[in-house]
C-alpha positions in Angstrom: -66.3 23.7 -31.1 -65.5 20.1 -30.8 -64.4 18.4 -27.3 -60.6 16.7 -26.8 -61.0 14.1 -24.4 -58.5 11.4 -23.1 -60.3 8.3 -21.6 -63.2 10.8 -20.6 -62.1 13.0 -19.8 -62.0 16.5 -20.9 -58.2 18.0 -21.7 -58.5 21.7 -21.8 -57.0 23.5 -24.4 -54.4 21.9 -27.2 -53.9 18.3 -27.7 -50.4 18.8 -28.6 -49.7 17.8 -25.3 -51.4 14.2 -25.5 -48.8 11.6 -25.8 -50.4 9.3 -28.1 -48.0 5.8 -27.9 -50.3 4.4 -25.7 -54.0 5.2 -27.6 -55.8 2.1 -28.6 -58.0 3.4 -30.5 -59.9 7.2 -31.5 -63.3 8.0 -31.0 -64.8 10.5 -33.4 -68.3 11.2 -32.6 -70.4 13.9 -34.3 -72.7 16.2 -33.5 -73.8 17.9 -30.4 -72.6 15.6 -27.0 -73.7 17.6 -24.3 -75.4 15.0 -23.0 -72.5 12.7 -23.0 -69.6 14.6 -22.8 -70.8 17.9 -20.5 -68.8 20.9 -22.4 -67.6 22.2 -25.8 -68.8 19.4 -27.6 -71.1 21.5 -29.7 -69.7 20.2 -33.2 -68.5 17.1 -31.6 -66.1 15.3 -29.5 -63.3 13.1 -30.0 -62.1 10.5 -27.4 -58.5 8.9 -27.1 -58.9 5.5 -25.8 -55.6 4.4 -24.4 -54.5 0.4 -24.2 -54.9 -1.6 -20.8 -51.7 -2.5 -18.9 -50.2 -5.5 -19.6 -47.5 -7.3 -17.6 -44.6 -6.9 -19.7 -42.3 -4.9 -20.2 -42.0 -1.9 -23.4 -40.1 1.2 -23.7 -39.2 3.8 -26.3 -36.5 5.6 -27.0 -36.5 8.9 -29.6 -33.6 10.8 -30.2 -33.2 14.4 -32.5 -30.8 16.3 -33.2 -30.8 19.8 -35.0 
């Protein structure tokens, strides 16, 4: 069972959720991380490492249609 983590911390369940503009960068790391990581990380973990804030200004927009 590998380990979803955002900055750390441990998000329970699907990562569908995550919104991933903001990740800097992924951490795959495998292998048992108990020690590390603390739960369900017996296959591994991966870690989404989002950007600092910065002082200006961004913004999205998405539109869809069906």
């Amino acid at each position: 069972m590998v380990g979803f983590f955002d900055d750390g911390v441990h998000v329970p369940g699907s990562i569908a959720s995550l919104g991933l503009e903001d990740v800097e960068r992924v951490e795959i790391i495998r292998g048992p991380q108990a020690a590390l990581f603390g739960r369900r990380t017996f296959a591994g973990a991966i870690n989404f490492v989002t950007s600092k804030p910065t002082n200006e200004f961004e913004g999205s927009v998405s539109v869809s249609a069906a």
